[in-house]
N, C-alpha and C positions, 0 to 999 in steps of 0.2 A: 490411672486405675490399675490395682495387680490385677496379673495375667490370671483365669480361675485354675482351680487345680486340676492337674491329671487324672484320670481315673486310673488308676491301673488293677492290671490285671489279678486275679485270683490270688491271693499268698503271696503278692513282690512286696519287697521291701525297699520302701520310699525312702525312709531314716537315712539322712547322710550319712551320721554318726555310724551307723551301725552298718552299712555299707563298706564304707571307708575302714572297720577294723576287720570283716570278712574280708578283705584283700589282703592283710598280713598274711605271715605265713603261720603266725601261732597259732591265729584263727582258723586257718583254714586245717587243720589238725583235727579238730574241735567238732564234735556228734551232736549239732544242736536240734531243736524240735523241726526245725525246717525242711534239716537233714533227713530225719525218719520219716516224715511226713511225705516225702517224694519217693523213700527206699519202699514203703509200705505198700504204695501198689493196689491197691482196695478204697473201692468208693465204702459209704456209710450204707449200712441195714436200708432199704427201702420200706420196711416195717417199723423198726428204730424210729426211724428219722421221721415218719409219717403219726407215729405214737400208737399203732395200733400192733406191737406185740407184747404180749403179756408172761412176764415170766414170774407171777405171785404165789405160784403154787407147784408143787412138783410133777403136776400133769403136765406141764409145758415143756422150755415156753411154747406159748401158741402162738402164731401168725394169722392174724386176722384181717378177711377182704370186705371192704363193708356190703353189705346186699349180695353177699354169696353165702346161702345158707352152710353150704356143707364145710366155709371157711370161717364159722362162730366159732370161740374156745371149749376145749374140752367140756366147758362146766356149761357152756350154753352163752357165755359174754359175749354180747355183742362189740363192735367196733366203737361204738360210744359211748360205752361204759367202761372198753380197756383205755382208752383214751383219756378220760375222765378219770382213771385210776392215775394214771403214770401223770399227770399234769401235776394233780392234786398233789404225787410224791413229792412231786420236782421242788411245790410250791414249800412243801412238809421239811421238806431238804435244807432248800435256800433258809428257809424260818429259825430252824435248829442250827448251824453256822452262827447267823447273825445271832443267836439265844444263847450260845455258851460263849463267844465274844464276849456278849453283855454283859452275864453273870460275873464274870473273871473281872470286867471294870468293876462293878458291883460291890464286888468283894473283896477290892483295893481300892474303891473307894470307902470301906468298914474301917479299912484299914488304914488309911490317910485318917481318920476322924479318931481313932483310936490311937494317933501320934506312935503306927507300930512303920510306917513305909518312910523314905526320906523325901516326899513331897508334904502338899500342904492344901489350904483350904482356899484358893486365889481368886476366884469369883462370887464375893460374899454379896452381891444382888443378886445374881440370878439364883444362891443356895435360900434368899428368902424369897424369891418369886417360884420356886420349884416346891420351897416350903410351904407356900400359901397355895396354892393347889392340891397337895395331899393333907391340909387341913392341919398343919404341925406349928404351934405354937414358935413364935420368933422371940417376944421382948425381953429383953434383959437375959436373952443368953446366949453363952461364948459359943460360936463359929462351929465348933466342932461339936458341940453337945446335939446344935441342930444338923450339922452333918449325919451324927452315929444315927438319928432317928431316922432323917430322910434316907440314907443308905439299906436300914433293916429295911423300911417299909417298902422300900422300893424289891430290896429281895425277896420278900413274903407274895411277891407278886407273880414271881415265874411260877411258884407252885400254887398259887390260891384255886381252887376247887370251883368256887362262886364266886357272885357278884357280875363285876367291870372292873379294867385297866383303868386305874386311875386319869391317864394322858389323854383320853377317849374325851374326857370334857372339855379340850381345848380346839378340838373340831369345831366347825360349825353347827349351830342347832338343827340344822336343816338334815346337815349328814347326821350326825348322831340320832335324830328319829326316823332315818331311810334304815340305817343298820339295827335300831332297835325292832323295828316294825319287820325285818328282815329273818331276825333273828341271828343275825351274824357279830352282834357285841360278844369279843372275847372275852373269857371267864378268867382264865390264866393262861400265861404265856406257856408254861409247858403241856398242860391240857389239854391245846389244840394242835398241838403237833404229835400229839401221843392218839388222839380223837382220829386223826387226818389217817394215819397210819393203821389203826383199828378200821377205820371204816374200808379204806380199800384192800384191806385184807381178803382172802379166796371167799367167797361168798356172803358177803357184809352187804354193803351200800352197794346198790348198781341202778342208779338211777343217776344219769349225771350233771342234772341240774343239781341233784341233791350234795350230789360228792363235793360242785363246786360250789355249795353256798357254805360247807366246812373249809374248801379251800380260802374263800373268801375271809372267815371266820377267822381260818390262821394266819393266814397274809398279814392283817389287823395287827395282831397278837405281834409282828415283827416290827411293823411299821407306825404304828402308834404305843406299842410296847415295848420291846426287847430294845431295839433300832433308836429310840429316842431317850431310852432310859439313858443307855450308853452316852451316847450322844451328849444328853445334858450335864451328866454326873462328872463326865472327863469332861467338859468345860468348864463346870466349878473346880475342879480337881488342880486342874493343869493350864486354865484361863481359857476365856472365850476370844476366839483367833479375829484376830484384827487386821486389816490389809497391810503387807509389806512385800520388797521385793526381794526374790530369790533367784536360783538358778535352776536348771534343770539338762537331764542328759549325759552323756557320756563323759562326756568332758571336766566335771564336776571331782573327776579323781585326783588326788592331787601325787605328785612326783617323789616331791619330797616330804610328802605323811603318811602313816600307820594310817590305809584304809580299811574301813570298817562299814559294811552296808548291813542295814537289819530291813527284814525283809517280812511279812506278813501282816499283821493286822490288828494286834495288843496294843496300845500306845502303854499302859504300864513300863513294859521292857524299854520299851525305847527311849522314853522320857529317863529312865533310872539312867540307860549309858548315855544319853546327853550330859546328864551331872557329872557322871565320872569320867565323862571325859576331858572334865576341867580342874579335875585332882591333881594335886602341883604333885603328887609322889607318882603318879600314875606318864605325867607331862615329863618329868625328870628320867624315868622311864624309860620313855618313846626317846630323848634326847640322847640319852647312851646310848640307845638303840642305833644313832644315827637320825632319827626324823626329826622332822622341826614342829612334828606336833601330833596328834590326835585325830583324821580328816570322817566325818559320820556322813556318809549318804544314806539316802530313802529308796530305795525299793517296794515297787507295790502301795498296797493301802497302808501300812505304817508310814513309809515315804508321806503322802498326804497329810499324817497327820502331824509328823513334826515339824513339817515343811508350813503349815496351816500355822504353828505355833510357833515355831522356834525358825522358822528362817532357813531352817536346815537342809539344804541342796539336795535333787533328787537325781540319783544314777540311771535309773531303769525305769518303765512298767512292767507288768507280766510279760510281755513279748521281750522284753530286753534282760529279761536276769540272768539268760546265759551267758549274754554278750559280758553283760557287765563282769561275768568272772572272767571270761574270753581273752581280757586284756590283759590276766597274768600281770594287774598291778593292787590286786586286793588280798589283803593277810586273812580278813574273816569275813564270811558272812553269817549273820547272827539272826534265824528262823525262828519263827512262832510258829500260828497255823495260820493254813486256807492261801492256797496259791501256789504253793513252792511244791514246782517242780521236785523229783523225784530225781532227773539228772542233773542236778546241778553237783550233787555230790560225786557224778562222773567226770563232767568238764575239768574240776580242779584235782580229779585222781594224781596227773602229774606237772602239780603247781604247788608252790607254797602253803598254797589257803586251804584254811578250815570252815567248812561249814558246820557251823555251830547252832543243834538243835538247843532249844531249851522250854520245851514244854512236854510234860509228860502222856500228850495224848497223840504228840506228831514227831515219830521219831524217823531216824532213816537209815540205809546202810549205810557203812563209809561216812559218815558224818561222826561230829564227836558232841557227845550228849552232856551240857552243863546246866541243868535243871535249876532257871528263873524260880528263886525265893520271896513271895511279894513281900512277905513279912520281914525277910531279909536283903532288900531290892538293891541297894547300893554293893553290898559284899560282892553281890551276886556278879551283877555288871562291870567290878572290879576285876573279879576272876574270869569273866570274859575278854573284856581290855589286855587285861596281862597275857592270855595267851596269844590274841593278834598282836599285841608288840616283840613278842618273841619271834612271831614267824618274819619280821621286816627284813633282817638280814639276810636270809632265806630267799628274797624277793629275785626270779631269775628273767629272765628276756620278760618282759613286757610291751603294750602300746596303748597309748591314751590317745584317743583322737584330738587331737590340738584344736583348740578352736571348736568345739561343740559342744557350746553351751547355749541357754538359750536363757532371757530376762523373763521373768513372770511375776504377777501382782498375785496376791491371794490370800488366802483370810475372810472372805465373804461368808461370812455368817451372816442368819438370819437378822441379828440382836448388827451388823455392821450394814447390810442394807439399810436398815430402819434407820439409821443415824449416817448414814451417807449422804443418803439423801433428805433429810431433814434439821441436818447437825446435833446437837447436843440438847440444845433447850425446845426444841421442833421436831424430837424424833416423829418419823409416819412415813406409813407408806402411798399418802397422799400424792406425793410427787407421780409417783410410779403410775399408780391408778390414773390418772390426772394426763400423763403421757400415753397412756393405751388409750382411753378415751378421746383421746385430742387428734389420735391415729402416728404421731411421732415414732412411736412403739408400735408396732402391730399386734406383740403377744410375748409371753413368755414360754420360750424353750429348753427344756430340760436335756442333756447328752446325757448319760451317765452308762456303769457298765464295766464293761472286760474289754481286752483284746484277744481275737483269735489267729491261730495260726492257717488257718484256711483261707481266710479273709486278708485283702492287700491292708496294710497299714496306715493307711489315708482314707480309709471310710471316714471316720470320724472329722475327721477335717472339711472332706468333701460336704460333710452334709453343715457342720457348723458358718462355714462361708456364705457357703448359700440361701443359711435362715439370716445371717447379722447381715447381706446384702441385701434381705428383703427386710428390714430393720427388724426383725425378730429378737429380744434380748434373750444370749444362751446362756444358761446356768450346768454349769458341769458340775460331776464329783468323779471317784476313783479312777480307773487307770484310764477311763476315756477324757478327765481332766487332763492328765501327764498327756495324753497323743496329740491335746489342743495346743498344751504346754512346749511342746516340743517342736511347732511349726511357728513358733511367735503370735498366736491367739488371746495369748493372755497378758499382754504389754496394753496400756492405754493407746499408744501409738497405734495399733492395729485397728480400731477404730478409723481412724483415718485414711490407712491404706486399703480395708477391706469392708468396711460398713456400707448398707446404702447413707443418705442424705440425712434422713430426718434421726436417725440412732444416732449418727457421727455426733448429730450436736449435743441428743442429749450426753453421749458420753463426755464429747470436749466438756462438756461445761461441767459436770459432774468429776471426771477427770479419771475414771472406771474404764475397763477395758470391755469389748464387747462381748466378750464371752467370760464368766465369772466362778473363779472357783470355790468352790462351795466344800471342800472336803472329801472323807472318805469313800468307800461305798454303806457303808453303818450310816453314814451321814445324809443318807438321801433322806431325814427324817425332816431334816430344815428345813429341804424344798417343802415339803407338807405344813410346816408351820408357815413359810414365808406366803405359802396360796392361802393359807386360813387370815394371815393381816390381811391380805388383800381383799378379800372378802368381807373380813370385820370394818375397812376403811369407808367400803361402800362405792360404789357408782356403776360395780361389775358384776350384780347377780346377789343371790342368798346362798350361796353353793359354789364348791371348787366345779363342781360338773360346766356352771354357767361362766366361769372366766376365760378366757383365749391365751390357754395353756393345754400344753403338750408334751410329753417324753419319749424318748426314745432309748433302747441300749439296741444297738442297730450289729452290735456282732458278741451277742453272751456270748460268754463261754463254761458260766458258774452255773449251777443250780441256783445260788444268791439272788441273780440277777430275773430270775421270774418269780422269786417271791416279791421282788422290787416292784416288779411290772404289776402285777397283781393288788399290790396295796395300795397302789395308785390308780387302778381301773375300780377297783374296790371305793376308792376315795373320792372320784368323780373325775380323774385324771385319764387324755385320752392319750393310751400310750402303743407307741408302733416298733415292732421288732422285723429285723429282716426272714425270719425263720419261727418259726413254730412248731413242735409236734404234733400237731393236730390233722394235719391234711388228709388223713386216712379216713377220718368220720365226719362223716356229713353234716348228720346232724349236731355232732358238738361241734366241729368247727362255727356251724354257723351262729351257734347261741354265743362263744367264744367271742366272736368278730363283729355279733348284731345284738344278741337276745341280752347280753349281759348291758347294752346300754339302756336298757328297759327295767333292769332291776338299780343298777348303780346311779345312772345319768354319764355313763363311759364305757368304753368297752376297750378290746385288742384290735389291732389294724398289723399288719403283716404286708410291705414292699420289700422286692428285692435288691433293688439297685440301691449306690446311697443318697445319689439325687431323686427318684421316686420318695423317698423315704422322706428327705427334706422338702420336697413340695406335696406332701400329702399331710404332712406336719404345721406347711404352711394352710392349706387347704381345710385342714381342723379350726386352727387359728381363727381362718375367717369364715366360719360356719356359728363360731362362737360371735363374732363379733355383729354377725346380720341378725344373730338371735337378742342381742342385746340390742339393735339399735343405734351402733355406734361407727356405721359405715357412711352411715347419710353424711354427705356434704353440707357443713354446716356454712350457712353464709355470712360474710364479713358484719360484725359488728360495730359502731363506729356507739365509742361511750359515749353518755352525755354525765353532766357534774352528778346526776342523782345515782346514774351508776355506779360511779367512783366513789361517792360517801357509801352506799352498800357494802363496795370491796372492803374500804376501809373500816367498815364497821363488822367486818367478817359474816356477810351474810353471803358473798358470792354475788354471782350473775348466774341465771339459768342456763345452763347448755355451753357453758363457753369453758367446764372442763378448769376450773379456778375457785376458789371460794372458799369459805370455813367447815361450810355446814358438810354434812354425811347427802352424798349422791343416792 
């Protein structure tokens, strides 16, 4: 049995890799976040960080004590209404991020159907199963005609005034009439984040049940909207990811090629310099250049997604993208938005590399701005290519860490569970359901998330062990997938060495790692559809509220990351953070922590540690599973011939967690 992991202390860093390249001397040169983060000397705002100061209006900011009158804001706000305000932003925040992501796929994918991008139209079931939800005619027409439709209608959606989000009707019925009854069905995706922002405006809403059933309203609008459009559209766009193996880590750069890392969150850009980087004029190139080729790593949440598609090896997460220039063996890095540091374009001030902005909404100093054409996507990624093959020669002391790389499976899409475990001609999530009720499984576990610099680098790890030791299946996405990825979490093998008993088998036999990557952080929308099969399979409830499932992002660092949380407490998903802004108000914390599983069927849970955090997770699990019913020790059954014609006739056995029929 492995040894369980270390905890370690506050901000260390565990990463061999990245251990191993701070002991050079180039590195040790090098102003990384780490670095500031110890020069800086300053704990956080105790107002800040509690969520109770208010700076929405020029009377501030205020500092607000809860139950001290003479510490209300200027305007008379109390502590649970300023609380109520800045959550609801965060939530307004994270929503708008993952909403002009969308659009921009959206908008290339108009543009794919209109044969103006150099992709194509590659998942032609799921573009008529996405068709036959928005009600859009399939027969007898070419691929793309029904692309341009489902594209428009899908963009008339961020601005629609009225109605519902089309995506809202693949919920369960049971949720969909909690949120109608709620009144929290969003109308349009950009309407509630424009609503969310009106309302906690200097004298608007202050009522914060009320603030949060908008916040709730826009969460939706991310997570059944913005979040899955995305999501779906780049999987017809650019295929839906199937499991294969990849690499991951520092080590992934290579010696002797023209490295090139893109780093943010567009799969557009990325997918264009994957093509061209197999341009025999471009390859020709790189070869005068001296390199023997072209070498593309992932950074961040682009990383995930061409790593999910393409195989394509990932360098870093957010905690690593300094490092990964650090090595002074990379010609370019190639940015979109959301994530990217601000010094990275210091690190490589005296190195070779370019950090190459290319969108026109995140630009930087010291960086060199070559402004992503979607309509012109190849040219584009051409003339990015061309200038990191220039800088090769250029290339001066570097260090690769030898040997850090690490195996990983991934490609778990929702549409790849269903047919994992059921094959080709048996897709279902029967098996799965089948294994939680049998107790094999105990529940499913969601990581997902950021990494922070304050927080040691092995939270995520710590707490992942400790659920696949308690046979809990974990399902990851964004950069806390890469931190799972980077400890060997996501090999089938690991199963083995780190599972309890009854997951090990179902893995061996399945042949699945214990912990499953699932994509980007845009892509937490799958987890939402893979709880809605579960549900529709039957034997676990009429509501994600009622399944024994749980998430966690146990070290945000995004505003993203609690609109995530939110749409999933929203959803009936019970989700646990190590931190919170709330702790200042009383009474919103506690509606936050309690009262909201009274309107939703879930709420927010807040542990500090990242083992509390993994057995309170656990703890959730099996509160689900006593409510269902599915803890009782069932006793040996011993078949007789009329059972066996039953099975055979697909009618099941009762209670023995087998059978045809719906539980």
């Amino acid at each position: 049995m492995a040894k369980p992991s270390r905890i370690a202390s506050s901000n260390e860093i565990t990463a061999s890799s990245t251990r191993e390249l701070l002991n050079q001397d180039l590195a040790k040169k090098v102003r990384t976040a780490y670095t500031r983060l110890e020069e800086r000397g300053m704990s956080a705002c105790l107002f800040g960080s509690q969520g109770t100061c208010c700076k929405n209006c020029n009377m501030g900011p205020c500092q607000i004590i809860d139950g001290v009158e003479s510490m209300v804001g200027i305007c008379g706000a109390t502590a649970d209404t300023v609380a109520a305000r800045n959550f609801a932003r965060t939530v307004a925040a994270g929503t708008s991020a993952h909403t002009d992501h969308a659009r921009e796929m959206v908008r290339g994918f108009i543009a794919t159907a209109k044969g103006q991008t150099p992709h194509e139209i590659k998942d032609v079931a799921k573009l008529h199963k996405m068709a036959a939800l928005f009600g859009i005619a399939t027969e007898g027409r070419d691929k793309n005609e029904i692309a341009l439709e489902l594209g428009e209608r899908a963009l008339a959606e961020f601005g629609q005034q009225d109605g519902t989000l089309t995506m809202l009707k693949r919920a369960p019925q049971k949720q969909q009439k909690i949120w109608k009854d709620k009144g929290v069905e969003p109308r349009g995706v950009d309407r509630e984040v424009v609503e969310v922002m009106h309302r906690t405006h200097m004298g608007v809403d202050q009522e914060y049940k009320n603030i949060m059933r908008q916040a709730a309203r826009c969460s939706l609008a991310d997570g059944w909207g913005a979040s899955m459009l995305s999501t779906e559209l780049t999987d017809i766009m650019f295929g839906t990811p199937v499991p294969k193996r990849a690499t991951i880590d520092l080590g992934v750069l290579r010696e002797d090629m023209v490295n090139v890392t893109v780093h943010g969150h567009e799969p557009l850009l990325a997918e264009s310099l994957c093509l061209a980087a197999e341009d025999e004029e471009l390859l020709a190139m790189a070869k005068k250049a001296g390199a023997a080729g072209i070498n593309l790593a992932g950074v961040c949440c682009t990383g995930n997604e061409i790593l999910m598609r393409r195989g394509i090896p990932v360098a870093g997460s957010f905690i690593q993208q300094e490092m990964v220039l650090a090595t002074g063996a990379v010609e370019a890095m190639v940015v979109d938005v959301q994530c990217v540091m601000q010094s990275v374009a210091q690190v490589v001030k005296d190195k070779h590399t370019d950090i190459i902005t290319t969108n026109y909404r995140a630009m930087m100093p010291d960086g060199v701005h070559i402004q992503f054409d979607e309509h012109d996507a190849y040219a584009s990624a051409k003339k990015i290519l061309t200038r990191a093959i220039g800088n090769f020669k250029k290339r001066g002391p570097h260090y690769i860490p030898k040997d850090k790389k690490f195996d990983v499976v991934v490609g778990f899409s929702h549409e790849t569970i269903n047919y994992m475990l059921g094959g080709r001609f048996r897709q279902s999530y029967r098996p799965l359901n089948d294994n939680i009720i049998n107790g094999r499984i105990r529940g499913v576990a969601a990581i997902v998330g950021c990494e922070h610099y304050k927080h040691a680098d092995n939270v995520h790890e710590i707490i992942a062990k400790e659920l696949i030791k308690n046979n809990v299946l974990v399902l990851a996405t964004g950069c806390a997938a890469q931190a799972l990825g980077r400890v060997g979490l996501m090999r089938p093998e690991a199963a083995t060495e780190f599972a309890g008993e009854s997951l090990r088998e179902v893995c061996e036999t399945v042949g699945m790692p214990p912990v499953l990557h699932v994509g980007s952080c845009v892509d937490n929308s799958r987890l939402l559809i893979a709880l809605t099969e579960m549900v529709h399979e039957g034997g676990l409830g009429n509501d994600i509220a009622e399944l024994p499932a749980v998430g966690t992002a146990p070290v945000w660092m995004s505003e993203k990351a609690v609109a995530i949380g939110q749409y999933f407490v929203t959803s009936g998903a019970h989700v646990i953070f190590q931190d919170l802004p709330i702790s200042g108000a009383k009474k919103f914390s506690d509606f936050i922590l309690k009262g909201l599983k009274e309107e939703y069927g879930a709420c927010w849970g807040v542990a500090s540690e990242p083992l509390d955090i993994a057995k309170a997770m656990i703890a959730a699990i099996e509160e689900k599973r006593e409510a269902l019913g599915i803890n009782k020790k069932k006793e040996r059954v011993l078949m007789d011939m009329a059972m066996r014609r039953e099975i055979e006739a697909g009618k099941g056995v009762g209670g023995m967690g087998c059978g045809g029929g719906k539980h």
